[in-house]
N, C-alpha and C positions, 0 to 999 in steps of 0.2 A: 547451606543449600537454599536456595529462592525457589520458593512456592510460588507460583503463576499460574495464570490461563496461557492458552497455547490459539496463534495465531493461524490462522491459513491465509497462505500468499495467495495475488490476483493469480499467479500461474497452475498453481494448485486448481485453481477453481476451475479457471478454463481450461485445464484439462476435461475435469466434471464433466466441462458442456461440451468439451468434444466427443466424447465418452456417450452422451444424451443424443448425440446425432442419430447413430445405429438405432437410435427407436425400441431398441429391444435389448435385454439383457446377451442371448447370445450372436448377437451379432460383432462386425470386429468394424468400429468405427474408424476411419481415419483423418488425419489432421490433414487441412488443406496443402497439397502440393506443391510446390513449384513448380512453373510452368516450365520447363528448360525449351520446350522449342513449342511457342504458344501456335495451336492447331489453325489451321485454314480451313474456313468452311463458307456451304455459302451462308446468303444471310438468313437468318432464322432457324438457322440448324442448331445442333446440339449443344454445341461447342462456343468457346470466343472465338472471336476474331481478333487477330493482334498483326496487323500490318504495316506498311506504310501507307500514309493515306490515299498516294496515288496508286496501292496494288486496291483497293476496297471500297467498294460504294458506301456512300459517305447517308446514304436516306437511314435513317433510324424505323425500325418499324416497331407496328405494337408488343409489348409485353418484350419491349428490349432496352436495357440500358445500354447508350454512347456515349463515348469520350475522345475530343480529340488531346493528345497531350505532346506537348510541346515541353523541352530543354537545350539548354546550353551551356550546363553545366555536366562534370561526371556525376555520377548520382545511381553506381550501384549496378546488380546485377537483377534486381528483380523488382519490380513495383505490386505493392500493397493498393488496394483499393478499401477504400472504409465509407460507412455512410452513417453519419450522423441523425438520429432525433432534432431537429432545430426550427427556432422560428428564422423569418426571415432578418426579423430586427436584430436577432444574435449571431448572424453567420457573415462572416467566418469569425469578426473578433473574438469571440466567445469559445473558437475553438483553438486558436494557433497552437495551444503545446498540445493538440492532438491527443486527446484523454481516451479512454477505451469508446471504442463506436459502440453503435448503438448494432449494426451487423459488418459484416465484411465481405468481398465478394471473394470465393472459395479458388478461383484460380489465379494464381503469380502470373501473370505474365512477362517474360524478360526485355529487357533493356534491348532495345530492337541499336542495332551500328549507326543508325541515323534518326532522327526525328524529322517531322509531325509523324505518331503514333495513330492510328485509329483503332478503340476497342469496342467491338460491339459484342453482346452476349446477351443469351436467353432471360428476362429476369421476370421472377425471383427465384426458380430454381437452382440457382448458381450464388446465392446469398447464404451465409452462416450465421443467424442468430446468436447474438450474445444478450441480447436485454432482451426483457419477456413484451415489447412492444408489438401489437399487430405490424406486418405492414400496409395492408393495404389500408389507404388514409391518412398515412401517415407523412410528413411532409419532413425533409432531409437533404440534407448538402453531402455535397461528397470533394472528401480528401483523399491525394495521390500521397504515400508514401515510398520513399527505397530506400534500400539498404539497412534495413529492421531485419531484428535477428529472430523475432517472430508477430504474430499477428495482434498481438495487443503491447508490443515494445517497439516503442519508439524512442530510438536515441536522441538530444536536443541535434548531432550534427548529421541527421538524417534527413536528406531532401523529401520537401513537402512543397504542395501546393493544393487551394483549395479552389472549387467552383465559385462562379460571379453570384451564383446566387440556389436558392435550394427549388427543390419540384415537390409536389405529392402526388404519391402512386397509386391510381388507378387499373385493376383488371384491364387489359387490354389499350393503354397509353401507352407512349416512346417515352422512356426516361434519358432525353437527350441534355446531358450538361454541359454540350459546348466545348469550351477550348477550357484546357486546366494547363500553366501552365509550372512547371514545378522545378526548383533551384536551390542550393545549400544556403541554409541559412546565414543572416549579416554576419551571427557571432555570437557567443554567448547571451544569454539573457544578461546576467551578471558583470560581464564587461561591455556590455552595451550601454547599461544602467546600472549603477551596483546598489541604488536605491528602491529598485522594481521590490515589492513587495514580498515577493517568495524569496528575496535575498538578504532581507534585514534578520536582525538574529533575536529582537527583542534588549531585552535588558542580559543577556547572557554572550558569553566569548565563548567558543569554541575550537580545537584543535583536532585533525584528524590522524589516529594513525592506520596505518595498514599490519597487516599481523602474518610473518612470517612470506612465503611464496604464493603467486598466482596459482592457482588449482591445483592448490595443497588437497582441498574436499571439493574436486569439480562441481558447479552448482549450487554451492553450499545454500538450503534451503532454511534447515531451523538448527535453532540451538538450543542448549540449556548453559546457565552457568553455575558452578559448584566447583566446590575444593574436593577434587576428585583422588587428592595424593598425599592427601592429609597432613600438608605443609602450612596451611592458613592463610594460601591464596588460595583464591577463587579461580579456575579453568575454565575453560570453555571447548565444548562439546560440540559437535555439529556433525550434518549428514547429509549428502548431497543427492541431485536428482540433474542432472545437465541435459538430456535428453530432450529435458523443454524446446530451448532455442536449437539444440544443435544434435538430432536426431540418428547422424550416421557414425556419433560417436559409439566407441569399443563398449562394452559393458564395463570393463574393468576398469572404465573411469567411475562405476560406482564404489561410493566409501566412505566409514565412519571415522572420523579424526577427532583428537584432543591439543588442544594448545594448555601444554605446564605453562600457566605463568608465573612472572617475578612480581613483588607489589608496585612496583616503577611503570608497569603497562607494556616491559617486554615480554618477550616469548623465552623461555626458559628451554622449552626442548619442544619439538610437534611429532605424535606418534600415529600413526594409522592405523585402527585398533583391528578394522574389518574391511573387506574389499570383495566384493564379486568377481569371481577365475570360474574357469571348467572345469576343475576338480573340487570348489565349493562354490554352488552357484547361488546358496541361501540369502545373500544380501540382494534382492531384485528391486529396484528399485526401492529404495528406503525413502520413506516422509517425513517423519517425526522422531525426535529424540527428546528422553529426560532422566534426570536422575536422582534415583531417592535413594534413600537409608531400606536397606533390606539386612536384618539383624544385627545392624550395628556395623554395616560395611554399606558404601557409596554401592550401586548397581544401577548401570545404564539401560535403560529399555528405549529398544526402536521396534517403529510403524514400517510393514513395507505397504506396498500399492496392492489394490486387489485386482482382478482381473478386468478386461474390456476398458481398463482406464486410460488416456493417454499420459507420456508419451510412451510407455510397454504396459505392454496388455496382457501379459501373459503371467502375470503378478498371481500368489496364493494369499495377498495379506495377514501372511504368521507375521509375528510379535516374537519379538528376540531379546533377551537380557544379556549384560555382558558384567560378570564379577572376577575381578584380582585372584588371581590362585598360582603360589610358587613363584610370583613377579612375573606372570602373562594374563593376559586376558584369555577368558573362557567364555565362547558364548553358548546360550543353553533358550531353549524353545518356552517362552511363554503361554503359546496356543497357536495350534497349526489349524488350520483350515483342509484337509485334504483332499475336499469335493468344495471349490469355495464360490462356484456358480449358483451352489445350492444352499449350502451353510456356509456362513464367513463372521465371524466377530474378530475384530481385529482394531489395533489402535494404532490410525493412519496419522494422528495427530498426538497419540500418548496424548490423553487429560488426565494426571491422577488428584487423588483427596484421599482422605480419611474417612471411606464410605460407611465401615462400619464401627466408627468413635471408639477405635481398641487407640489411637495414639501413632500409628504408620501410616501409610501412605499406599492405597489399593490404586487399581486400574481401571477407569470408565472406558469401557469397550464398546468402539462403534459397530455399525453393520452394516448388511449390504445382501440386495437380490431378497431372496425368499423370507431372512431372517432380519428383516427391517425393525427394530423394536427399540426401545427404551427399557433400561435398567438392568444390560447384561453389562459384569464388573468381574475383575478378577482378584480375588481377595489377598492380599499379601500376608504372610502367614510368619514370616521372619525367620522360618528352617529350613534346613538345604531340601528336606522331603519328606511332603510336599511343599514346592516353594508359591504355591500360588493354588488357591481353590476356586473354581469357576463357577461364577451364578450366570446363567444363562437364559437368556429370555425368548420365546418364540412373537412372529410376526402377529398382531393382532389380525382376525379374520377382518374388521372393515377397512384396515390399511388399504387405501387407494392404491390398483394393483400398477398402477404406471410407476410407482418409487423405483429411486435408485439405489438408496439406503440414508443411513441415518448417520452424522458425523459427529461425535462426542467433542463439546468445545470447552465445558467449564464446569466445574463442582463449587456451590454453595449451599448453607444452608439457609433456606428461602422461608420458610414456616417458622422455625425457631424451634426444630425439636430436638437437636443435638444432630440431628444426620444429613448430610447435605443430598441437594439435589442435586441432578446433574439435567446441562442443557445442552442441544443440539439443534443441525439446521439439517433437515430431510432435503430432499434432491426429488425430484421428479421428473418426467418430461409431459410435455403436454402434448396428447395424442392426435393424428391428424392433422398437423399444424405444417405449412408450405410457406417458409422454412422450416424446418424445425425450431420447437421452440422449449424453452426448460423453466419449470418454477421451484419455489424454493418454502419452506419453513420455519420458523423458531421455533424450536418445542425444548420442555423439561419435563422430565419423568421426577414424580414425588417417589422420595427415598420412602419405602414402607417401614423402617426398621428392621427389626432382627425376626418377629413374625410374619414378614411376608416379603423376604430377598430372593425367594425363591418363587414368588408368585410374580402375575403379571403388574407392573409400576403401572401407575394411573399417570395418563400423558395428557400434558397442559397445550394448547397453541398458544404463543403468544401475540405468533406474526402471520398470517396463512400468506403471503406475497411478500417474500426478503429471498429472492436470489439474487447474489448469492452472498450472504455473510462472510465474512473473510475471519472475522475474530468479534469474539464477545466478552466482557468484564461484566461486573456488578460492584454496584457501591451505592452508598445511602448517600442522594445529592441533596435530597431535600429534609435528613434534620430528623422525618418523622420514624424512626428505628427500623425502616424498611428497605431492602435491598433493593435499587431499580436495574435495571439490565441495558450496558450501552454496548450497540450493535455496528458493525459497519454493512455497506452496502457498495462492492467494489463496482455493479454498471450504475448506478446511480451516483456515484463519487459522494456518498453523505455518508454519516453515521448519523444515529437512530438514538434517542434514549426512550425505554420502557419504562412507564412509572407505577411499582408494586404497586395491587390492587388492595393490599394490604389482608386482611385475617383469611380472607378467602382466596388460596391461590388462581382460584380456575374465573377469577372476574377477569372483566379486560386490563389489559398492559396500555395502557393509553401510550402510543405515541407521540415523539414530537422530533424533530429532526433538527439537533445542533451544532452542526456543523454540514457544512455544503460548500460545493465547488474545488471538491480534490478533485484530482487526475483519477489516480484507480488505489484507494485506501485498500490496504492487505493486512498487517498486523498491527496493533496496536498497543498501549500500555498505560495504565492510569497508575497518577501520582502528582503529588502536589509540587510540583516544578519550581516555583515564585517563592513559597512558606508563606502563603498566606491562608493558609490554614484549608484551603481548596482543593479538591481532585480534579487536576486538569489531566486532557487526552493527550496522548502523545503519539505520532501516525507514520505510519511507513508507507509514503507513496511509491507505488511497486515501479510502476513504469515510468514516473517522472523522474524515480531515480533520486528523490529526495528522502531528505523526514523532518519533524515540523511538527511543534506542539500549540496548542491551543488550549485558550486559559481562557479559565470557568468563572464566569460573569458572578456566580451565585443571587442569580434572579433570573427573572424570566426574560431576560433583554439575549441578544444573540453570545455566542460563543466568538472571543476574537481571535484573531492571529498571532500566537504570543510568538512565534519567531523562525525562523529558516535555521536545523540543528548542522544542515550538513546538505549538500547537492549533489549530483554527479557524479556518484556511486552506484553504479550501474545495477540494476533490480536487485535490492534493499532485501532479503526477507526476512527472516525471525531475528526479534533483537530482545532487550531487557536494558531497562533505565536501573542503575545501580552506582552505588561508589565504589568503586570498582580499586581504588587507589587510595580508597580508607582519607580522600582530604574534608569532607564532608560536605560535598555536592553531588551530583549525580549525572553520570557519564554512560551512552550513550552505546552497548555491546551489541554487536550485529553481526551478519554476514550478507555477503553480494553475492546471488548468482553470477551474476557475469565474471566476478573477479575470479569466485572458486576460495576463497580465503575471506577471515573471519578482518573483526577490523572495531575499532575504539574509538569514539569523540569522546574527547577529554572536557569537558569545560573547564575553562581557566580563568584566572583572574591576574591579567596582566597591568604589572605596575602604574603604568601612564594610557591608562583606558575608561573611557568616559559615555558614559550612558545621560544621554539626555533625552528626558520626554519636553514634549511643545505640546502646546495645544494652541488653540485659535478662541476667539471671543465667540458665543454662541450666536450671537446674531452675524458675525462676516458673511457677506455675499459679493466681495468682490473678485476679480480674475486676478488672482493669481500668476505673477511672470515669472518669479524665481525664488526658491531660499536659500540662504548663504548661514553658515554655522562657523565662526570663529574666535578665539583666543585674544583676549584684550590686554592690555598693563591698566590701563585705566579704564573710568564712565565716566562723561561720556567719550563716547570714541572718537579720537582723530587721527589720524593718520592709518599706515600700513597695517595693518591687523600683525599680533605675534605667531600667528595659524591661522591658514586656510584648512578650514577642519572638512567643509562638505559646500560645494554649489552645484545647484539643481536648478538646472533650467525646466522652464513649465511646457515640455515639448514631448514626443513620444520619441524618444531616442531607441527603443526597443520597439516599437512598430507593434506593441498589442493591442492598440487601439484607444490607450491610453495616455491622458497628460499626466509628467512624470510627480511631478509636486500634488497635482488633486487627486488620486491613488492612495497616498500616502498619511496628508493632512488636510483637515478642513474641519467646518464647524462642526462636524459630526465626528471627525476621526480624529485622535490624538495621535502622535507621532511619537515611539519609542526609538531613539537612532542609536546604537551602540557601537563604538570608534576604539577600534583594539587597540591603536597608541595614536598618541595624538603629537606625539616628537616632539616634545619640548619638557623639561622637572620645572616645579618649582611654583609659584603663586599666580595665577590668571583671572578673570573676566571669562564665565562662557556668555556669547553674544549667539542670540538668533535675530536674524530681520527675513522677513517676508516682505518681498515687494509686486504690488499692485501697478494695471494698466492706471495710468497718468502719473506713477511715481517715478524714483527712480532707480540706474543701476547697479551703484556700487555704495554710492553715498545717499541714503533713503531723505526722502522728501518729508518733510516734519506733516504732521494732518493728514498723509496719504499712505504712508508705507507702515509695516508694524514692526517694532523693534524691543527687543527685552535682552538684557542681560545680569548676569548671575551677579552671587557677592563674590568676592574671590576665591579659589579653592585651589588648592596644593599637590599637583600631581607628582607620579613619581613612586608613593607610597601603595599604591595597591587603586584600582577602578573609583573611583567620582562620578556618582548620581548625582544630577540637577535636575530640578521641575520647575519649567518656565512657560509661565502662560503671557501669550503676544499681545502687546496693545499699540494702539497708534502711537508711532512718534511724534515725539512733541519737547526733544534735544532735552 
């Protein structure tokens, strides 16, 4: 069984914050609508306007945002409005793959039979806060999206278009953004460029496979993976939530599933252990799955949703185990909540550990509403009864009464006493706030021991401003025997590392932010990915739809981009980095909401595949026109190259704002290129040239272009590293 931290997807959270809207625990929040027939009103009424330009006066007044929008492409049945945080100098390049805004405006309006559109609407009443940023003052561009399956997913073949330029909002100013005008994109990133930077892979190969049928676990949100059949393959577990993107589904598309695997990476058999009907309505909305050893037998426990959450609200947050008995599955009550507006402990996430050092594996129980606390666990006892004894903890009285509750994400031991702590991110909203607006917390509760599990745990802050974390890890980065705490931040797309304060838990966590510029980071995974003796991150971009790990500098210089695992995988959630396949690397287990089915990147090492790093001379300062990457018989070069392995023209063939070779390499960046076959066995020459404005194009100019090629290397056999640093040619 693999021991983990347990992630929370970007969709999870934004539930949270739509949850946070209603301002109040009993209110019933709801998720922005779609507009199916967007209202006519006059101007400055309640309502948008969504007409055709010549039905609607076109004057923008104060405290209104307009848009005229123009298409001539198909592009869907609804459009998205978003408004980004941005300077001027960053907009739009900074935003084309459309990363979570900063709010959105609350009404769809549909895809009117013709175009020019004119939308006018009351603002900022009509806005939904996603980042805790004021707006008034705040200065922000705005992107049209359609045909998003919900308000923080953006597919890449989903029409967009952004404003000429951004406004800042003022009480009482027109937020007039002119003409937007919006159309399907060229084409892939990746086949527009396959050298664009989110598409190289590092020094690793990878393969994908898919696992079993489409919405086998509708939404599949999290997993675990464990040899759950006691065959000495590893399984996988998983439980879905589809309601997110697609709201007017049946309920009995809720369900928990297992995929038996083979050690080959197929599916041996897929069973569906549990399911929501009318005659058993207990599985509501399920979040969280894991599975541990409860006396000597595998047992599944799941998180359902607690109440007023989206996307169903009507959630009791019980906690469900599920153990083998007579070759069926039995499931049996963990902790029910049966008033759970008022009392709710419940694990929406399952984090467990070893709370009380007996050697198994207990339950860190989150909360919620009145019983917001730290250090309520459910004790695994490892007999059929009682099979779990509950430590339960009441609300401290100075708890900030705006909390929404408290979400158990991770158990370690942080002091060094034998008992770990457990950490979480509290939820709040912020009161009075037009939009509304939501914040967030790190906190850990210090395990007291076996004297005081029954008393109130002493709660640390680590972070008073991280909404909303998605997933957290610990690990000693720096050497000195102390745990530091790396966090993400799905609206600010960073992750966070905290640096133990060391003997004293309750000193500051100093921050420092190692990673920045994801889309919307949701779960994450540490592990030394390279072997080079380093804990790098490993990241699930929820709505980019990728995942993508990044390797740990070990100094205080930035975190780089160690490489693209896999793309276009539609909303990515819980995974786990493992060998999956016993070859001794590490493969890549996941599941897609959107697909509904679970899924494996394999890494491979494919015989005639070639990993070349470049680098540049630290002082180059010249332009850059093209690099070329090919297979020699001899040095120096004449004639035909034996392979055309990679040319790159220094152009933005992908329109992100960027030239495609200075992205990649330069005096500052070295260049990992990894080429899964390179078509040809046998002994070669790997050659790189870089050519520079006054060289030339195919045959480099001696004193002006830079050229370097390898000693000869023997493909065929399994992948060829080279390390080739560029210098002028000079034949």
């Amino acid at each position: 069984m693999i021991t983990r931290s347990r992630g929370l997807t970007a969709v999870v959270t934004l539930m949270l914050l739509a949850a946070a809207c209603s301002g109040n625990a009993d209110s019933e929040p709801q998720e922005p609508s779609p507009a199916q027939e967007a209202p006519s009103t006059t101007a400055g009424g309640g309502a948008a306007v969504a007409e055709p330009v010549a039905d609607v006066d076109e004057e923008c007044l104060p405290d209104e945002l307009c848009v005229t929008i123009t298409a001539t492409e198909s592009i869907g049945k609804e459009l998205r409005l978003m408004l980004y945080a941005a300077t001027e100098d960053e907009w739009p390049h900074g935003f084309r793959s459309l990363p979570t805004p900063s709010w959105v405006i609350s009404e769809y309006p549909a895809v009117p039979e013709a175009f020019p559109l004119r939308i006018r609407m009351p603002f900022p009443e009509n806005l939904f806060a996603i980042s805790t940023e004021t707006v008034e003052g705040a200065r922000m561009g705005l992107a049209i999206a359609s045909g998003v399956d919900s308000i923080m997913t953006v597919e890449s073949t989903d029409a967009r278009g952004f404003s000429d330029g951004t406004l800042v909002f003022e009480p009482g100013a027109a937020m007039d953004f002119g003409t937007v005008e919006i159309a399907l994109p060229a084409g892939d990133t990746c086949e527009l460029n396959p050298y664009h930077p989110d598409c190289l892979t590092g020094d690793k190969f990878w393969a994908t496979h898919l696992l079993g049928e489409e919405d086998f676990v509708p939404g599949a949100v999290y997993l675990d993976v464990a040899d759950i059949d006691g065959d000495g393959v590893s399984d996988i577990v998983t439980v879905g939530e589809p309601h997110f993107s697609e709201p007017s589904l049946p309920l009995t598309t809720l369900k928990l599933g297992v995929y038996y695997m083979n050690a080959d990476l197929t599916v041996r058999e897929a069973e569906i252990i549990d399911q929501w009907s009318e005659d058993d309505p207990a599985l509501y909305s399920p979040w969280g799955v894991h599975v541990i050893d409860h006396g000597g037998e595998p047992m599944i426990l799941v998180g359902t949703n607690i109440p007023d959450l989206l996307p169903l609200e009507e959630g009791f947050g019980d906690v469900f185990s599920y153990r083998m008995a007579d070759g069926d599955w039995v499931r049996e009550v963990v902790r029910a909540n049966p008033d759970p507006r008022e009392e709710n402990y419940n694990a929406m996430i399952v984090v467990v550990c070893d709370l009380d050092a007996d050697g198994d594996e207990d339950l860190a129980l989150s909360s919620a509403f009145g019983t917001s606390a730290v250090g309520s666990w459910m004790e695994n006892t490892g007999e059929r009864d009682p099979a779990w004894l509950p430590h339960l903890q009441t609300m401290a009285a100075d708890t900030d009464p705006a909390i929404r509750g408290t979400l158990g994400y991770k158990c370690t031991d942080l002091n060094d006493d034998g008992y770990p702590e457990v950490a979480y991110n509290a939820m709040f909203d912020i009161p009075d706030t037009q939009p509304p607006r939501y914040r967030g917390e790190i906190w850990f509760g210090i395990n007291p021991g076996p004297d005081g599990w029954d008393e109130p745990w002493q709660k640390v802050v680590v972070d008073d401003d991280n909404w909303a974390s998605a997933d957290m890890w610990f690990n000693d980065f720096d050497g000195d025997g102390h745990l530091d705490l790396v966090a993400n931040q799905i609206f600010s797309s960073t992750v966070t590392r905290y640096r133990h304060p060391g003997a004293d838990l309750t000193h500051v966590w100093e921050p420092e932010i190692i990673i920045s510029g994801l889309t919307s980071p949701s779960d994450m995974w540490l592990t030394d990915m390279d072997g080079d003796g380093h804990i790098d991150v490993v990241s699930a971009d929820h709505t980019a739809h990728e995942g993508e790990w990044h390797v740990n500098p070990n100094t205080s210089g930035a975190w780089a981009g160690g490489g693209s695992i896999f793309r276009n995988i539609g909303m990515p959630g819980d995974f786990a980095m493992v060998d999956l396949d016993e070859d001794g690397d590490l493969d890549w287990v996941g599941v897609s909401m959107t697909l509904g089915q679970a899924f494996i990147v394999e890494q491979t090492t494919p015989p005639s595949g070639l990993i070349v790093n470049v680098s540049l001379p630290d002082d180059f300062d010249q332009t850059v026109t093209r690099m070329v990457v090919t297979l020699a018989n001899e040095l120096p070069v004449t004639g035909i190259p034996a392979a055309l392995l990679a040319l790159v023209e220094n152009e933005d063939a992908d329109g992100d704002g960027a030239l495609d070779v200075d992205q990649i390499l330069s005096a500052d960046q070295d260049l990992v290129l990894a080429i899964e076959d390179v078509g040809v066995t046998g002994d070669y020459h790997v050659v790189v040239g870089v050519y520079v404005e006054g060289g030339g194009q195919f045959q480099p100019v001696v004193g002006t272009d830079y050229l370097i090629g390898s000693e000869k290397v023997t493909f065929g056999n399994g992948p060829i590293e080279v390390d080739l640093e560029l210098e002028i040619y000079n034949e």
